[in-house]
C-alpha positions in Angstrom: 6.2 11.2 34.8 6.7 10.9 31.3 10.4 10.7 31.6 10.1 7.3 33.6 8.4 5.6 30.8 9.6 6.5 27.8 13.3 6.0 29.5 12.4 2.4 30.6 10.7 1.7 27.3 14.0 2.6 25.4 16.2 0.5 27.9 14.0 -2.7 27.6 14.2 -2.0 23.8 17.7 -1.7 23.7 18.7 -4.6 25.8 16.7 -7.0 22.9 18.4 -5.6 19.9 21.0 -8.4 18.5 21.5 -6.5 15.0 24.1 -5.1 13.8 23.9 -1.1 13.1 26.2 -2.0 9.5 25.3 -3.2 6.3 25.9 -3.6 3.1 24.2 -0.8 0.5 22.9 -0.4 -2.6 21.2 2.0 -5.0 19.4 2.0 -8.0 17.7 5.2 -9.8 18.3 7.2 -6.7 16.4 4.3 -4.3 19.1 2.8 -1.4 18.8 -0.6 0.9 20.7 -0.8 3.7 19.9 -0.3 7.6 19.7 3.8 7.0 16.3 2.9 5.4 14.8 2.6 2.0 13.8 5.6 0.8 12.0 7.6 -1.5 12.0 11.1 -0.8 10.4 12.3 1.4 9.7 8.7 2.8 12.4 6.8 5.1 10.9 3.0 5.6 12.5 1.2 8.2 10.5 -2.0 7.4 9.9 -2.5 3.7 8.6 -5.7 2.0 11.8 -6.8 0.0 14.0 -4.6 1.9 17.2 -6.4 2.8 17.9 -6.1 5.7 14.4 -5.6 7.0 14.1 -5.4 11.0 10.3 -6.8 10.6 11.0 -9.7 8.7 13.6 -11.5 11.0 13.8 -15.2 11.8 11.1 -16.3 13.9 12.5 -19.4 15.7 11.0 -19.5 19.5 12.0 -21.6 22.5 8.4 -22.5 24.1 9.4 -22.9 27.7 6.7 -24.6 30.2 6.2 -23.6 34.0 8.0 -26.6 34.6 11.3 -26.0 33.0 11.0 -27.7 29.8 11.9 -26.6 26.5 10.7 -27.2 23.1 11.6 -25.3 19.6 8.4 -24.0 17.8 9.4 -23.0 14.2 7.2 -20.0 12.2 7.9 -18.9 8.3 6.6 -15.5 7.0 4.5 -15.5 3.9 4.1 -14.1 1.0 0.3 -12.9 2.2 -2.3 -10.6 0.4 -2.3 -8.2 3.2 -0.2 -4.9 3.9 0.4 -3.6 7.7 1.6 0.0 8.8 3.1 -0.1 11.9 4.4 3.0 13.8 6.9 2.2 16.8 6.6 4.0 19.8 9.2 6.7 21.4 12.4 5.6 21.0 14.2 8.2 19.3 17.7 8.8 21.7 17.9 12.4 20.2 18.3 15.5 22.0 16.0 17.5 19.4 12.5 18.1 20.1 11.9 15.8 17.1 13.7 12.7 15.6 15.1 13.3 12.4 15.0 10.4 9.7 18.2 8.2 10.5 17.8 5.0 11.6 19.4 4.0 14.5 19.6 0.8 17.0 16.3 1.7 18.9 13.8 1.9 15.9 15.3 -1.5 14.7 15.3 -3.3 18.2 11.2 -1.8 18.7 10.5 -2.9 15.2 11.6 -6.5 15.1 9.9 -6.9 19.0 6.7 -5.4 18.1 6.5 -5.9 14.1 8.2 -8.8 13.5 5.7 -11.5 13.7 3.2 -10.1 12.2 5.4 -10.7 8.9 3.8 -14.4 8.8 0.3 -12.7 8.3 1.1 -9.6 6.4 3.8 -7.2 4.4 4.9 -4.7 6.8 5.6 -1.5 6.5 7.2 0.8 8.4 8.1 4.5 8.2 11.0 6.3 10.2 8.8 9.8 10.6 9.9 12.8 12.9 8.1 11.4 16.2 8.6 13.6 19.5 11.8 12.8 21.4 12.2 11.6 24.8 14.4 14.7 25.7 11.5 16.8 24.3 8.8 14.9 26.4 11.3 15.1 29.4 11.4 18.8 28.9 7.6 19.4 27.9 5.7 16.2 29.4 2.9 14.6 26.5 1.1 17.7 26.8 3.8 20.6 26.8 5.1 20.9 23.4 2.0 21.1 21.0 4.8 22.0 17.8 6.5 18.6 18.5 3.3 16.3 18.2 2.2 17.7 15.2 5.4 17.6 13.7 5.1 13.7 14.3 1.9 13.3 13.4 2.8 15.4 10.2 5.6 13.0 9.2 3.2 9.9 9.5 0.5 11.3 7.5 3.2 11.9 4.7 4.2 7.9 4.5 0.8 7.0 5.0 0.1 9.2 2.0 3.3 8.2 -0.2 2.6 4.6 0.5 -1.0 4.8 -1.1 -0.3 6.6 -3.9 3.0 4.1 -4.7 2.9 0.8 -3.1 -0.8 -0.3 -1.9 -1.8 -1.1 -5.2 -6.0 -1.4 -3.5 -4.9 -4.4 -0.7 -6.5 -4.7 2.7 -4.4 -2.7 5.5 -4.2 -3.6 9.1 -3.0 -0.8 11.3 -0.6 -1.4 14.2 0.7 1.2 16.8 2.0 1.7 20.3 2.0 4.3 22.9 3.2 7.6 20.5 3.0 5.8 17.9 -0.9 4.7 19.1 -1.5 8.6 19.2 -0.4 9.1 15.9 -2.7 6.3 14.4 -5.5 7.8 16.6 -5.5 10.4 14.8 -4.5 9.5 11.4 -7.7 7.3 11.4 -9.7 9.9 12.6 -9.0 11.9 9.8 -7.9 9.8 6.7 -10.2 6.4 7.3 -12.9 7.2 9.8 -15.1 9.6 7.7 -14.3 7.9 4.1 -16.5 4.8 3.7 -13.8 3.4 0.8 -10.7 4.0 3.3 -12.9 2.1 6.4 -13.5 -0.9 3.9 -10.1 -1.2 2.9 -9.2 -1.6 6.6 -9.0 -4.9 7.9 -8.6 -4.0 11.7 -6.8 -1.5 13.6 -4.7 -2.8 16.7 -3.4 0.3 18.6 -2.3 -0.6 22.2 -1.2 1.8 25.0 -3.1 4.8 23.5 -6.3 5.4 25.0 -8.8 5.3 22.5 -11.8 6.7 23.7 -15.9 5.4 23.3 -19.1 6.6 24.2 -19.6 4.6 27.6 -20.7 1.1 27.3 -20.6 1.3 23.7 -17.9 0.1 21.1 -18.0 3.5 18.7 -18.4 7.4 19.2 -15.1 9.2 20.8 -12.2 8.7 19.0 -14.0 7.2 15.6 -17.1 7.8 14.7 -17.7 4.6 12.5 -14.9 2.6 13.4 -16.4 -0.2 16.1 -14.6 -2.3 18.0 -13.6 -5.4 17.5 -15.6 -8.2 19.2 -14.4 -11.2 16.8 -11.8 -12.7 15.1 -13.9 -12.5 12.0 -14.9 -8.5 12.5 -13.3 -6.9 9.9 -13.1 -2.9 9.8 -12.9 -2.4 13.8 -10.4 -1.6 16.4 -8.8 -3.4 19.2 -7.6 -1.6 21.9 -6.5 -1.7 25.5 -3.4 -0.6 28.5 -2.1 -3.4 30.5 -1.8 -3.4 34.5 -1.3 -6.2 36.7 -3.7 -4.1 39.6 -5.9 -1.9 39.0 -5.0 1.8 37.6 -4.5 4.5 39.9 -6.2 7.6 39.4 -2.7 9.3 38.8 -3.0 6.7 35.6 -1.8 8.1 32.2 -3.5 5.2 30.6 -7.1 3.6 31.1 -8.7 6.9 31.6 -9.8 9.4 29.2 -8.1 12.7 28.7 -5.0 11.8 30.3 -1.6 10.7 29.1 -0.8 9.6 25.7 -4.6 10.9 25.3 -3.0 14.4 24.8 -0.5 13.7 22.2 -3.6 12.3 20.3 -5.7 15.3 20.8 -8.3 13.9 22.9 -9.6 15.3 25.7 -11.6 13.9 29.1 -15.4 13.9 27.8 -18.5 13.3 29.8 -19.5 10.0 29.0 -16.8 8.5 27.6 -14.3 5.2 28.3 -11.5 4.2 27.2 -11.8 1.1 25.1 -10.4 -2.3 26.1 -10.8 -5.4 24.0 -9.5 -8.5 25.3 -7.2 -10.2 22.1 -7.5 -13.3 24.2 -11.1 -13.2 24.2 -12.6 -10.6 22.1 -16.2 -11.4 22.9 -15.7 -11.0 26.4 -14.9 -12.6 29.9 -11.4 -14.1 30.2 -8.5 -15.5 28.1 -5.2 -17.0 28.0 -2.7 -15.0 26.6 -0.1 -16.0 24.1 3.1 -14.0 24.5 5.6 -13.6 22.3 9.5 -11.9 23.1 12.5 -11.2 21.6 15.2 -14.0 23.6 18.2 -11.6 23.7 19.6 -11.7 26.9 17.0 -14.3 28.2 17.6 -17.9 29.6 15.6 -20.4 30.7 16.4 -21.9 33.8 19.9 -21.3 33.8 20.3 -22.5 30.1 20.9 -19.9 27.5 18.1 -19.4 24.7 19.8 -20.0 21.2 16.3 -18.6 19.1 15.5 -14.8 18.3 12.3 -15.7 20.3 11.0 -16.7 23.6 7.2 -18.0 24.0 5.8 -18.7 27.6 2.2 -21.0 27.6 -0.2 -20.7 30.4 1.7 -18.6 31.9 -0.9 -15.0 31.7 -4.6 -14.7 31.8 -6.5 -11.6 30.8 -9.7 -10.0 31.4 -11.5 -6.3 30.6 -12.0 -4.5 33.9 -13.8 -1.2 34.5 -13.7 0.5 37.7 -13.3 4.1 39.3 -13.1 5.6 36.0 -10.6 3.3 34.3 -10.9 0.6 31.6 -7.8 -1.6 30.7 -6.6 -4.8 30.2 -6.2 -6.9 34.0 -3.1 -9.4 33.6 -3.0 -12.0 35.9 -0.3 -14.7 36.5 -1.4 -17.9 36.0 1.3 -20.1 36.1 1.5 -20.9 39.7 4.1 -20.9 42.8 6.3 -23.3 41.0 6.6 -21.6 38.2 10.3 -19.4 37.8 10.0 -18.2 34.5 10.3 -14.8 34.1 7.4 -12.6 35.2 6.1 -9.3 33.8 6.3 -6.0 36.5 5.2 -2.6 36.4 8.8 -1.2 37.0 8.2 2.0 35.8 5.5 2.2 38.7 1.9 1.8 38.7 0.5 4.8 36.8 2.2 2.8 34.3 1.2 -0.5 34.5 2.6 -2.9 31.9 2.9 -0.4 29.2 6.1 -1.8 27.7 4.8 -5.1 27.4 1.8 -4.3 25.8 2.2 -5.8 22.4 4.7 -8.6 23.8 2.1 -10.1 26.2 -0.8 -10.8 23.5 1.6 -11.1 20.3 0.7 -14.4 19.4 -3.0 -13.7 20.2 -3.1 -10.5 17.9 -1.0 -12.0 15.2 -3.7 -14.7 14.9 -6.5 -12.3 15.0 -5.2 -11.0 12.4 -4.9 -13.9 10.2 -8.2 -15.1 10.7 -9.7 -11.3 10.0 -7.6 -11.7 7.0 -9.3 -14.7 5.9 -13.0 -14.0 6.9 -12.5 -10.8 4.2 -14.1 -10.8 1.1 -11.4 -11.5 -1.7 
């Protein structure tokens, strides 16, 4: 099962990627730019704040197209803002070893400018190439088969997360952002390096890791994964987590996401507990209840009606609504259309079958929603 998803993520990935894999390079004391990363040993950064070319700080131009077949151009500048984000991508990596090595290739640029990109108006992102578990490997092993590999991974992260501290986050406010693998890996990493040191959980704005099961204490927002890490249940929370899977029905129990101890759970270390959930916050209504969700996607290869889209980016309004659902074990994030018979514009589908839901589109669906959580978290903190 793990093939399936990790295939189809790297396809849908691939198909949005409009950069070019060549660039112009420079170096200076031993430090290069270009798309092989910036790096200072033993750190690779695929997104870098200054880095030219940088995959997460693209154009953000968007074509806002209606259920009706109109279209509008909605125009969005990045910042220069006091706030740093750490993203890790999901799997991507097209190599045939059991882990990725350091080179950047199409994939990690294409996942970083879908899923990273935006939040460039609301923070500096940064981004670290690390040594994540391959989709041969996980097509060998399945999440759970190769225990070597995932630390490995997880290894590799903790070193950026490390060599960006102690050179480049100078005491600012960090927001984390992961996905799928790269959920796992943030799982973890805040369970060891923030959850347990009061200084590290302060610094933290929020955490936003999607597609990786974090686990609770059932009908609570804390104890599983974190021990002091709540969730998030406002915009203005600060030092909390949001979390959830997205599925257009309900999860089945063959589901490697919404339930505890399964799935991406295992690359995180986590286990199926007695008494534990996974966690779902809503980004379209953290409090609770229902929301409208404010998607956000990269245009390559889209149209709208018939007509070519000329922007990096494609929004569609009204077109999702979202809700928390808990039942038969599960917890995720329910997705339902919105936009009515009439509408044609292109709807999200659980191709990779239903144990997966809508795990690719996890970020894309509520991008706009979590990039302005993020910017009002950012503003309620204490400067």
């Amino acid at each position: 099962m793990a093939v399936v998803t990790v295939v189809m993520f790297g396809v849908v990935v691939g198909a949005c990627s409009s950069g070019s894999s060549s660039a112009s390079s420079s170096s200076t004391s031993g430090v290069s730019h270009s798309y092989t990363g910036w790096s200072r040993s033993p750190t690779v950064w695929l997104c870098h704040p200054g880095g030219t070319p940088d995959p997460c700080a693209g154009a953000l131009t968007t074509t806002v197209e209606t259920a009706d077949g109109s279209t509008s151009i909605a125009s969005s500048v990045s910042s220069s803002p006091d706030v740093d984000c750490f993203y890790v991508y999901p799997t991507v990596s097209p190599e045939s070893t059991a882990n990725a090595d350091l080179t950047v290739q199409p994939a990690e640029i294409a996942v970083a400018r879908a899923q990273a990109g935006r939040f460039s108006q609301v923070c500096r992102v940064w981004a670290p190439m690390y040594r994540q578990q391959t989709l041969a490997d996980l097509t060998r092993s399945g999440l759970s088969g190769d225990p070597t590999a995932v630390a490995v991974a997880y290894a590799s992260v903790l070193s950026a997360w490390r060599d960006y501290l102690t050179h480049d986050n100078d005491g600012r406010p960090v927001v984390f952002v992961g996905h799928s693998q790269g959920a796992a890996i943030l799982i973890r990493l805040l369970a060891s390096q923030i959850d347990p040191v009061p200084a590290r959980r302060t610094q933290m704005i929020s955490a936003i890791i999607l597609g990786g099961n974090v686990q609770v204490e059932t009908g609570r927002d804390e104890g599983g994964s974190f021990q002091h890490i709540p969730a998030c249940r406002s915009a203005t929370q600060l030092h909390c987590v949001i979390a959830y899977s997205s599925f257009n029905r309900p999860p089945p129990p063959t589901s490697l996401f919404g339930r505890p101890g399964q799935g991406v759970s295992l690359q995180s270390g986590q286990q199926a507990t007695v008494g534990q959930q996974v966690l779902c916050t809503n980004p379209a209504a953290l409090p609770g209840g229902a929301g409208t969700l404010d998607p956000y996607f990269p245009a390559a290869g889209r149209s709208a009606h018939g007509r070519p889209i000329n922007t990096p980016w494609v929004t569609y309004p009204n077109m999702y609504d979202a809700r928390c659902e808990t039942a038969n074990g599960a917890s995720w994030l329910q997705i339902t259309h919105i936009g009515g018979v009439d509408d044609m514009r292109p709807n999200v589908k659980a191709l990779q079958g239903p144990a997966w839901g809508l795990h690719v589109d996890d970020v894309n669906l509520a991008l706009g929603n979590l990039v302005t959580i993020v910017a009002e978290q950012t503003h309620a903190a204490p400067t």
